[in-house]
C-alpha positions in Angstrom: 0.0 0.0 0.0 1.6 3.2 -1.0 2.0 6.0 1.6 -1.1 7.8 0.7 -3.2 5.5 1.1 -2.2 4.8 5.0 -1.6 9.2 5.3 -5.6 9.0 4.2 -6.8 6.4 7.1 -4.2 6.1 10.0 -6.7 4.1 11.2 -5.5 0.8 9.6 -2.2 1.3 11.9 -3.4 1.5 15.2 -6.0 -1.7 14.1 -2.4 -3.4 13.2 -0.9 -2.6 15.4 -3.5 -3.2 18.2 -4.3 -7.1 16.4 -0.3 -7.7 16.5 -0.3 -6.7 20.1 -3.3 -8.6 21.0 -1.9 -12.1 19.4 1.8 -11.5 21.0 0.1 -11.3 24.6 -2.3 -14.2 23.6 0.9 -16.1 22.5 2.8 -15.3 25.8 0.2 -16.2 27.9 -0.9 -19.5 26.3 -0.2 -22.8 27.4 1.4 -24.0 24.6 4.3 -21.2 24.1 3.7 -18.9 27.1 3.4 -19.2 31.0 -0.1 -21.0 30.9 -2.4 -18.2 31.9 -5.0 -18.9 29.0 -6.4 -22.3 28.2 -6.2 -23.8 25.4 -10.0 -23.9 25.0 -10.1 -20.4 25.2 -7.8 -19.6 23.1 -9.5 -21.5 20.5 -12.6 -19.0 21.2 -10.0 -16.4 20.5 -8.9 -17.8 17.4 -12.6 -18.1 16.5 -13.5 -14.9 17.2 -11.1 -13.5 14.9 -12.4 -15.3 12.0 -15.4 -14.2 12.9 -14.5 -10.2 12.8 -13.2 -11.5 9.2 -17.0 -12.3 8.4 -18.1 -9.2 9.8 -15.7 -7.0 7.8 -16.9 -8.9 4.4 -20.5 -8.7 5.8 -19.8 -4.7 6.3 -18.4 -4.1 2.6 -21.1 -5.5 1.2 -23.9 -4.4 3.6 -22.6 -1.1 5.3 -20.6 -0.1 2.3 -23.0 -1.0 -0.7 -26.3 -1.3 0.6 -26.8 -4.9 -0.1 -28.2 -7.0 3.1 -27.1 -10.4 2.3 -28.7 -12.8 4.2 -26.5 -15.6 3.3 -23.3 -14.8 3.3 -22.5 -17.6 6.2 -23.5 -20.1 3.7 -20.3 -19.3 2.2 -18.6 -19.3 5.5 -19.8 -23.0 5.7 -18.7 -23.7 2.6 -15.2 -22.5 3.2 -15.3 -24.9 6.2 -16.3 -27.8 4.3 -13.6 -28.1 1.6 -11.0 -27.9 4.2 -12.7 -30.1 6.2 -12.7 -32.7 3.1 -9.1 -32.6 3.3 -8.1 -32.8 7.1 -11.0 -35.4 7.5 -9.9 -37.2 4.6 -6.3 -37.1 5.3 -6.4 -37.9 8.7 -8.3 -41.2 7.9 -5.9 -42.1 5.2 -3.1 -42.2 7.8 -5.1 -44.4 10.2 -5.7 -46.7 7.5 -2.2 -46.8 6.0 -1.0 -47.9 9.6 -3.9 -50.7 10.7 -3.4 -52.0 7.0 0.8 -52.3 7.0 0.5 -54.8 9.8 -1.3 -57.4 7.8 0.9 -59.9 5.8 0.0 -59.1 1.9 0.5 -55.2 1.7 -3.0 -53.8 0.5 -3.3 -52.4 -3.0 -4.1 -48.8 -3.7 -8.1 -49.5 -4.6 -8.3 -51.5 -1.2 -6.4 -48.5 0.5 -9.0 -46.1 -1.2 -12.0 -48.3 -0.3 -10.9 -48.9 3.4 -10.8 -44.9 3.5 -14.2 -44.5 2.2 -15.8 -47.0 4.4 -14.6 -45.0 7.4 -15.7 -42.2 6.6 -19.3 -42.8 5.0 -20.2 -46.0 6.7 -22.0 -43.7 9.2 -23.9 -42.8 6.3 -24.6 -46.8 4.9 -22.0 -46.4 2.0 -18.4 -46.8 1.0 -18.2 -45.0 -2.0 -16.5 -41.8 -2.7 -19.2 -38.8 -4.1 -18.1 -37.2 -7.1 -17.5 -34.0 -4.8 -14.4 -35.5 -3.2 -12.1 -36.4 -6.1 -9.5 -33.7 -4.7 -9.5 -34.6 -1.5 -6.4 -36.0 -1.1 -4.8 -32.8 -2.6 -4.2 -29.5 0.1 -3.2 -27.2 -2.7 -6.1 -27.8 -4.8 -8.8 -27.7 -1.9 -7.4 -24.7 -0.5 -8.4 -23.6 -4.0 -11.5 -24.3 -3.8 -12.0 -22.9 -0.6 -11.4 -19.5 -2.4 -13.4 -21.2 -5.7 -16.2 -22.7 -4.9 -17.9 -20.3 -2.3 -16.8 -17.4 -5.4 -18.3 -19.2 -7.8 -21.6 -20.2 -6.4 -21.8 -15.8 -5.5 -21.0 -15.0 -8.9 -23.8 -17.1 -10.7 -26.3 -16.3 -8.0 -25.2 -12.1 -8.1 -25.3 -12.1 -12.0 -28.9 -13.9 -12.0 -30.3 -11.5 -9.2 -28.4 -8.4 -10.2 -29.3 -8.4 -13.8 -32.8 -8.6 -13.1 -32.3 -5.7 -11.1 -34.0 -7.3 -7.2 -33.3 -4.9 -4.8 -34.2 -4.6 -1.5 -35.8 -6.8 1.1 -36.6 -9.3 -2.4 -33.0 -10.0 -2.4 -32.7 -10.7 1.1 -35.0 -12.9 0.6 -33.2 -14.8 -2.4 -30.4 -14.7 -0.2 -31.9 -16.4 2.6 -33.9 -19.4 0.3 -30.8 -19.9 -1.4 -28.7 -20.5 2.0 -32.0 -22.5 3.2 -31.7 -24.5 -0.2 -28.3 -25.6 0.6 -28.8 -26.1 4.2 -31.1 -28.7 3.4 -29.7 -30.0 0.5 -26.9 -31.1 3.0 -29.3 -32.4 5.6 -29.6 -35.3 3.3 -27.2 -38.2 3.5 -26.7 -39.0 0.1 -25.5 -35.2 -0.7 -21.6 -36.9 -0.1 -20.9 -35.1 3.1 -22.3 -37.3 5.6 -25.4 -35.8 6.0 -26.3 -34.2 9.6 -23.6 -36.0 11.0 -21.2 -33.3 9.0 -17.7 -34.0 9.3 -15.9 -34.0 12.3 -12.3 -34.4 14.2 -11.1 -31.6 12.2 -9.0 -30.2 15.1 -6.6 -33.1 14.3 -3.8 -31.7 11.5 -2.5 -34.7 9.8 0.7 -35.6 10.5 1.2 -33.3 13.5 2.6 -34.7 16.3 2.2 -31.3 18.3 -1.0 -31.1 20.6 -4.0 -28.8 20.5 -2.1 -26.4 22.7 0.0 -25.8 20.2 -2.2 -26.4 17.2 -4.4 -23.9 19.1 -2.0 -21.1 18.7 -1.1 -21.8 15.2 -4.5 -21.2 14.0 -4.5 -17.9 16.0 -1.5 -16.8 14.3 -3.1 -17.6 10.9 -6.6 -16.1 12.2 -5.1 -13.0 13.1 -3.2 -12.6 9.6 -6.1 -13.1 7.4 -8.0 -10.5 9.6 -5.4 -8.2 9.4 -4.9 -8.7 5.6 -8.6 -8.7 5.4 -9.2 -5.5 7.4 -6.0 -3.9 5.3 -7.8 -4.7 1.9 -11.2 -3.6 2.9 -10.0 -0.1 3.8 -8.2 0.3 0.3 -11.3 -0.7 -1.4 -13.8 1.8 0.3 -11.1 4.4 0.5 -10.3 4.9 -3.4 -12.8 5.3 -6.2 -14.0 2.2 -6.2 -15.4 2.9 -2.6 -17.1 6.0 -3.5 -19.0 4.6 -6.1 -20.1 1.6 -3.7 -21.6 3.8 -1.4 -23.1 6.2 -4.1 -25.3 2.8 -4.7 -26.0 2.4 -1.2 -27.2 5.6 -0.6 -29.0 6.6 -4.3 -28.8 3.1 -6.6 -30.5 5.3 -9.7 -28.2 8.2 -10.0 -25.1 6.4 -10.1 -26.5 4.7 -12.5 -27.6 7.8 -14.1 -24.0 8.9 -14.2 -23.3 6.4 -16.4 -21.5 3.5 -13.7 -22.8 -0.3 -14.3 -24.4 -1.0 -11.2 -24.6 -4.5 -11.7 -20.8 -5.4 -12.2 -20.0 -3.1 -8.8 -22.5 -4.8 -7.2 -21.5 -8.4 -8.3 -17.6 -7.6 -7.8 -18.1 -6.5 -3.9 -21.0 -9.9 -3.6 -18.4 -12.5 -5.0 -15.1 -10.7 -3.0 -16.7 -11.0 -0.1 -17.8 -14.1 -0.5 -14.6 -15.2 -1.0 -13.3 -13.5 2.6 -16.4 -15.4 3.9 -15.1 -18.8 2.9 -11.5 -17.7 3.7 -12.4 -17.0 7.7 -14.3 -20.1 7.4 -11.6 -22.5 6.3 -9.9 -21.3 9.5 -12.7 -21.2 11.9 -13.3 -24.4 11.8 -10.8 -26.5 12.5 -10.6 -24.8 15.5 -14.2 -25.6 16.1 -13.4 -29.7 15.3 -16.7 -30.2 13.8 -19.1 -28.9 11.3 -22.4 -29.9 9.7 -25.5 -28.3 7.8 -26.7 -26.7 11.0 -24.0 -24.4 10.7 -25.3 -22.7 7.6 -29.1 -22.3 8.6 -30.6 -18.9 7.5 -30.1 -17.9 11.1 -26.5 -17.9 11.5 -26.3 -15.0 8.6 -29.5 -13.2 10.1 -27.3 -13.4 13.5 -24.2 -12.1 11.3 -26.4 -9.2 10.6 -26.8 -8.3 14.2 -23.6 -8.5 15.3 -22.6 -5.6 12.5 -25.5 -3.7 13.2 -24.8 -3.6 17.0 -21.1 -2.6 16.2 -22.0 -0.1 13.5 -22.4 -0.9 10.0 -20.4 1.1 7.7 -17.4 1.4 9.6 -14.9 -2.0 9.9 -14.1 -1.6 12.9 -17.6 -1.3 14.1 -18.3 -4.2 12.4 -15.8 -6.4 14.0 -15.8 -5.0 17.3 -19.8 -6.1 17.0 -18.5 -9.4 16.2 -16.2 -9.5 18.8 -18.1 -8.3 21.4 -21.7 -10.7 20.6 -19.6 -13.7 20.3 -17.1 -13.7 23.2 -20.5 -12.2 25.5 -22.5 -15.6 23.8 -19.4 -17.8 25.3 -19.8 -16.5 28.4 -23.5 -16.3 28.6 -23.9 -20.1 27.0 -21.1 -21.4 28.7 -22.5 -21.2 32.0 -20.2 -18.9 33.3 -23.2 -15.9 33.7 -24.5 -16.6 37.3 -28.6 -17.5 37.3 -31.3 -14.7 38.7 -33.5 -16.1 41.1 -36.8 -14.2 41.3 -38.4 -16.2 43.9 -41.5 -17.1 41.3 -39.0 -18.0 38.4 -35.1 -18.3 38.1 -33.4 -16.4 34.5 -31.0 -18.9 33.4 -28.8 -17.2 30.5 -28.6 -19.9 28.7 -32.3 -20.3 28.1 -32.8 -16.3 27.7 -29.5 -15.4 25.5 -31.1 -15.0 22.4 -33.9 -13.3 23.3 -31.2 -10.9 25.1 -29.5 -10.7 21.5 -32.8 -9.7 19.7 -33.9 -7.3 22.3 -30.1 -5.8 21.9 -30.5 -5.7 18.2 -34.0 -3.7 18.5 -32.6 -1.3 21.0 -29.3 -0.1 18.8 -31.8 0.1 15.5 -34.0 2.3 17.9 -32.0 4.6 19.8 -28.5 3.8 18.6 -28.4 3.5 14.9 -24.6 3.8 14.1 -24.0 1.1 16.8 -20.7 0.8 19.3 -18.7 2.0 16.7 -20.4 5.8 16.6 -19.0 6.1 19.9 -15.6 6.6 18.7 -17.1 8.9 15.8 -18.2 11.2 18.8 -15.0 11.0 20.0 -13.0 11.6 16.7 -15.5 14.7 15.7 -14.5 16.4 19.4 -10.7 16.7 17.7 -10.3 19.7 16.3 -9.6 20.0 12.1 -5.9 19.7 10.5 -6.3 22.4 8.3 -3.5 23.7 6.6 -2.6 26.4 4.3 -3.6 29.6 3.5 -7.6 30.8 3.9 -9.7 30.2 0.7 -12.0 32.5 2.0 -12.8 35.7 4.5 -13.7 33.7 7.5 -11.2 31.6 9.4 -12.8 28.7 9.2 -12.8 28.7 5.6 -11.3 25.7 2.6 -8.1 26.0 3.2 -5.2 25.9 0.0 -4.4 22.2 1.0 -7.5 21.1 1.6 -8.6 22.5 -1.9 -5.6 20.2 -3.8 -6.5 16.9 -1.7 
């Protein structure tokens, strides 16, 4: 990024700086490289918290920046999650296999090897057969291609089909939403080649890696941390040039830019598949930190919940968006997790994890109500108390006039 670029939005450094500082301390107080302080559970919720601001920020360029509420946008999340999860799940079963199969006295052939493999994996769903789906399985580099592919794809054929007929609106929210519910369902069903609602688990389990999960754990963190920060850095070049003008010029009047002569449609579909993308990206890393992951995962709710989390933080501004994030996901832990004391009332006893959501929806009502630019206006309030860098000479009679400099910027 050239210098002007960070001179225009100073921001970006401190949110390095601050994510760099954040995963060092993490790091040092871990129990896999540091004194111990911080389980290893928890800094899997870390790690998975971070991929989750990466959602957020892609769920912000495309909602908060150009106007368009996606309502499915964790489908693609869930994608992201299953093609890496073909590969560690695939992997990881190869290598059991290899080893029970060495100790028998004729060495097995390749097609028993690849047979043995598939029974393991889909005998919970009555077959042994590999779907169609899988044949690059047993290749990283190509399904860490598709992670990227796939979820892109599937956004670009859906955003030209909905954007050229011009659905705007709470229509394609809708669309959004049937077509995450579609594939929800679709993967519900066993014979969809990825084992129906039993999903695919043991993810947390890298192939090959002796290490444990306390070490695993902070591994993915590192990698978690990266991709937010090269996500965050990319978002704030795209809605800080040209590009990011015209973007919110739809969001705010769709018809004049238009009018001015700007196809729409192709902005629209290039911010809808890019995001998607990020989407699948945070997904391939959240998770294997989670272990597991099946259809339930990419129910219409989990991108209506995605929506909440940036409108509570402050849509239109990243870092209001992930600090949402941050902040609805690390309170669900601790509210779910049974760590949130119950409220006895003598006639009835509030037990968080029974009232959570409904704390969540009330949340989401308030902000829209009272606090429409979210957690993240509060440091607007606090930026617009600076006073102006103005420099140059006076452009006009009063002192608080354009200034030269401001005049060539």
């Amino acid at each position: 990024m050239d210098r002007s670029f960070i001179a225009k939005n100073p921001s970006v450094l401190v949110f390095l700086a601050i994510l760099s500082l954040f995963t060092l301390m993490v790091t040092v107080l871990s129990e896999g490289f540091g004194i111990g302080v911080i389980s290893t559970s928890f800094v899997k919720t870390l790690g998975k918290t971070l991929c989750l601001c990466l959602i957020a920020v892609a769920m912000d360029l495309v909602w908060g920046f150009t106007g368009i509420l996606s309502l499915g946008h964790f489908a693609f999340f869930g994608l992201g999650g299953y093609t890496i999860g073909m590969w560690l799940m695939y992997e990881r079963t190869r290598l059991i296999v290899v080893e029970s199969l060495a100790q028998a006295e004729i060495p097995p052939t390749p097609a028993e090897v690849v047979d043995a493999i598939g029974n393991q994996i889909f005998g919970v769903v009555g077959s042994s057969d590999f779907p169609l789906i899988w044949a690059f399985s047993d290749s990283l580099f190509l399904q860490l291609a598709l992670v990227v592919l796939v979820p892109g794809l599937l956004a670009l054929i859906f955003g030209w089909l909905a954007f050229r007929s011009r659905v705007t609106g709470v229509y394609l929210s809708i669309l959004t939403q049937a077509m995450t519910l579609a594939l929800a369902l679709y993967l519900f069903q066993n014979d969809s080649g990825l084992r129906g609602n039993n999903g695919l688990s043991g993810l947390q389990n890298l192939p090959g890696v002796t290490a444990g999960q306390d070490m695993v754990s902070i591994w993915f963190l590192w990698a978690s941390a990266l991709a937010l920060g090269l996500g965050y850095l990319l978002a704030a070049w795209i809605v800080s040039g040209k590009f990011g003008s015209v973007i919110c010029g739809i969001r705010d009047n769709e018809a004049r830019v238009r009018f001015l002569g700007y196809s729409v449609e192709v902005y629209k579909l290039a911010v809808f598949s890019l995001t998607a993308c990020i989407a699948a990206i945070a997904g391939a890393l959240y998770y294997p930190q989670a272990g597991i992951i099946n259809p339930e995962e990419m129910a219409p709710i989990a991108s209506i919940y995605l929506a909440v989390w940036v409108a509570i933080g402050g849509r239109g501004r990243l870092y209001g968006a992930m600090i949402g994030a941050a902040f609805v996901s690390l309170l669900s832990t601790w509210f779910t997790g049974g760590q949130a004391p119950d409220i006895p009332l003598g006639f009835y006893t509030i037990k968080w994890v029974d009232w959570w959501q409904v704390l969540l929806g009330v949340s989401f009502v308030l902000v829209t109500l009272f606090a429409p630019q979210g957690i993240g206006g509060l440091f607007d309030l606090w930026a617009n108390r600076r006073p102006l860098d103005r420099h140059g000479s006076n452009l006009g009679p009063d002192d608080g006039a354009l200034r030269e400099k401001e005049a060539t910027e």
